[in-house]
DRENDREN-647161 format. One record per residue (C-alpha): residue number from 1; residue in three letters; chain; x, y, z. Coordinates in Angstrom, 1 decimal. Last residue first. Example, Ala and Ser with C-alpha at 12.3 -4.5 7.8 and 13.67 -1.06 7.14 Angstrom:
<pts>
num | residuo | cadena | east | north | up
2 | SER | A | 13.7 | -1.1 | 7.1
1 | ALA | A | 12.3 | -4.5 | 7.8
</pts>
This chain:
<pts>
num | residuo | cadena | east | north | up
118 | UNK | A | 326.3 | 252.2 | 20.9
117 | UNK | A | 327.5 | 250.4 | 23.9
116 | UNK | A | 331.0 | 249.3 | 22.0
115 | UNK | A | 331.4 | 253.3 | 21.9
114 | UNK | A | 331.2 | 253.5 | 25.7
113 | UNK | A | 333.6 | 250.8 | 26.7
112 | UNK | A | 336.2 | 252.5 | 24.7
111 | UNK | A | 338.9 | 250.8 | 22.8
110 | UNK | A | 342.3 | 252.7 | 23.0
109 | UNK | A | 344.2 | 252.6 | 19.7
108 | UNK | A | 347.7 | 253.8 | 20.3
107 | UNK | A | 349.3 | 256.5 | 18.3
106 | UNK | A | 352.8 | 255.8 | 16.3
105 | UNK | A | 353.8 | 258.9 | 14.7
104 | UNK | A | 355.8 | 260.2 | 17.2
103 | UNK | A | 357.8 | 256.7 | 17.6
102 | UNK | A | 358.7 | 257.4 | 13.7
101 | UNK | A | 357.0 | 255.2 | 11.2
100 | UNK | A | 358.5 | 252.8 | 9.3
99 | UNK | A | 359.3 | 253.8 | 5.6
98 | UNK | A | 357.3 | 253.7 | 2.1
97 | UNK | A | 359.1 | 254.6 | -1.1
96 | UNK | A | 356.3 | 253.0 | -3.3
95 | UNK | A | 358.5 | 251.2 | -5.1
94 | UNK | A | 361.4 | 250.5 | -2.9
93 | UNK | A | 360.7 | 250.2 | 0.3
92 | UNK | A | 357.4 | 249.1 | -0.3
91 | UNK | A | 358.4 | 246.3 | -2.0
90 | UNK | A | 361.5 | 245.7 | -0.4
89 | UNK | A | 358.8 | 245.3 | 3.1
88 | UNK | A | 356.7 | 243.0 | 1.0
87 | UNK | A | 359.7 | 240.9 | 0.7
86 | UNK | A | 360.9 | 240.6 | 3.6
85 | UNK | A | 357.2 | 239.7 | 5.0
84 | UNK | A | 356.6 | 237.0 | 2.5
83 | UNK | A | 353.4 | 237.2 | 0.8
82 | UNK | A | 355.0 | 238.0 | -2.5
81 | UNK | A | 357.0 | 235.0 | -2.6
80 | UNK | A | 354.0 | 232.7 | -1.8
79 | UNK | A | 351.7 | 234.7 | -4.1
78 | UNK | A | 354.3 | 233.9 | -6.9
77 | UNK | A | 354.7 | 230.3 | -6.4
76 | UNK | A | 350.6 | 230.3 | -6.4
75 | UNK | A | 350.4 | 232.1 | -9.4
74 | UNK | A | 353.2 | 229.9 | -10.8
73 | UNK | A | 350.9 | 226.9 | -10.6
72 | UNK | A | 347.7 | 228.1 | -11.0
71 | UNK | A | 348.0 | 227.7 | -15.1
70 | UNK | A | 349.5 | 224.0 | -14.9
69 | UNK | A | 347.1 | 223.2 | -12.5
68 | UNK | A | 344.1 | 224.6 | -15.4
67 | UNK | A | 346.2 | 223.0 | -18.0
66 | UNK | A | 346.2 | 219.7 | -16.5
65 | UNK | A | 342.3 | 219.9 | -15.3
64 | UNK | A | 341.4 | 221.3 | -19.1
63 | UNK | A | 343.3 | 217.7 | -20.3
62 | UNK | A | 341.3 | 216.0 | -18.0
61 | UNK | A | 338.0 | 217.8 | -18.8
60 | UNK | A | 338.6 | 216.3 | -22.6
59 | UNK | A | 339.1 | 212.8 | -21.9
58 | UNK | A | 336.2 | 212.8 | -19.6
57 | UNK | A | 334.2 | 214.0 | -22.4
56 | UNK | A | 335.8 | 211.6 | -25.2
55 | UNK | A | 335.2 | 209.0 | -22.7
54 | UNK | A | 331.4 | 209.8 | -22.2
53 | UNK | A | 331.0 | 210.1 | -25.9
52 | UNK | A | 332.7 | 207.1 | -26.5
51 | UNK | A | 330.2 | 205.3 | -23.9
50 | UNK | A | 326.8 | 206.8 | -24.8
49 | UNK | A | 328.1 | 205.2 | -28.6
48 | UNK | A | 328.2 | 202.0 | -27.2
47 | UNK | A | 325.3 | 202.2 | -25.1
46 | UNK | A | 323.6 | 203.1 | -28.4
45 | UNK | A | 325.0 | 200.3 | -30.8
44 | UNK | A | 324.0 | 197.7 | -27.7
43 | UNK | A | 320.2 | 199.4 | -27.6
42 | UNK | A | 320.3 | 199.2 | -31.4
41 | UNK | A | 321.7 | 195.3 | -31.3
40 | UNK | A | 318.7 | 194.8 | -28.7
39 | UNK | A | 316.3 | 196.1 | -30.9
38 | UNK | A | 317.4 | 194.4 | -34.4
37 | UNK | A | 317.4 | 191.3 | -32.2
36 | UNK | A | 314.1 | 191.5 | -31.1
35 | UNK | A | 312.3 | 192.7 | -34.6
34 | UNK | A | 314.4 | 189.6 | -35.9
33 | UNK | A | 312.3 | 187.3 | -33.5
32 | UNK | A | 309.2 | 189.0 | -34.1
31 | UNK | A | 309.7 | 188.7 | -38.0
30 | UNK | A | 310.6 | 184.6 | -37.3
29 | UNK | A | 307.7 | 184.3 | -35.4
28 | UNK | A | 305.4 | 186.1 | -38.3
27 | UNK | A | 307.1 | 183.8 | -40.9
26 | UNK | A | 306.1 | 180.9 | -39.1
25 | UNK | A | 302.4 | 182.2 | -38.7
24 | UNK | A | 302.3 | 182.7 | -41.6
23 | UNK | A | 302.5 | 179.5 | -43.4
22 | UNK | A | 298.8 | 178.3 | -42.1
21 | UNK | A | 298.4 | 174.3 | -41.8
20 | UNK | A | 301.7 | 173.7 | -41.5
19 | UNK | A | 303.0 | 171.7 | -44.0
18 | UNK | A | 302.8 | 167.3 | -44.1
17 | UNK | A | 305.5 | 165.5 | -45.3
16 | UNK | A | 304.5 | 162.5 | -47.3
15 | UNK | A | 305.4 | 159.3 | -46.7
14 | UNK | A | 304.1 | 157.3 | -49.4
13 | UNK | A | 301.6 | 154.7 | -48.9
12 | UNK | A | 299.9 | 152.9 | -52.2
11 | UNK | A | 301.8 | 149.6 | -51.8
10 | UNK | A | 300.7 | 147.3 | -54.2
9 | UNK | A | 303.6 | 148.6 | -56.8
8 | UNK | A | 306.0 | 148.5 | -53.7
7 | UNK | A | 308.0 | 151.1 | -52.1
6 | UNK | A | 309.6 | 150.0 | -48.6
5 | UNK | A | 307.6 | 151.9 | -45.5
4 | UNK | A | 309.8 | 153.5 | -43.8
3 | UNK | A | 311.4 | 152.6 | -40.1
2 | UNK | A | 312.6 | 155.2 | -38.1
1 | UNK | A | 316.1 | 154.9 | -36.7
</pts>
């Protein structure tokens, strides 16, 4: 514990506390030190903010994913049922009234050598 001077009439010494010799210079630390802070919280509020937008953005392209699946879906059912043979062959059958050629009608292609050349 520090020892103080007891108060006498014949004692003259007080303890007195003594100020800083210039006041601003306090004031201008604690300024720079609030200037910090304020700049950090800001870069904290901003990363924040980056972040929700990011999510709302990923957020977003999921649900266009899903419906974009959900959309190619029965296209590619239906390309799988309209690629089978059988059924191309009802198709033509029927709509377009298309039948297999006669053994007449068949011709063979021949490849010749001499049209390869050129």
């Amino acid at each position: 514990m520090k020892d103080f001077s007891t108060p006498s009439p014949n004692n003259k010494r007080r303890l007195v506390r003594k100020k800083r010799e210039d006041p601003n210079v306090s004031s201008f630390w604690f300024i720079v030190t609030l200037a910090i802070l304020f700049i950090v919280a800001l870069l904290f509020v901003q990363q924040r903010i980056d972040y929700t937008r990011t999510e709302k953005k990923v957020r977003r392209l999921m649900i266009e994913k899903r419906q974009v699946i959900s959309s190619i879906l029965p296209l590619k059912l239906e390309e799988r049922y309209l690629t089978r043979l059988s059924n191309i062959e009802k198709t033509a059958r029927n709509s377009i009234y298309l039948r297999r050629p006669r053994a007449k009608q068949i011709k063979p292609i021949i490849k010749n050598s001499s049209s390869e050349e050129q």
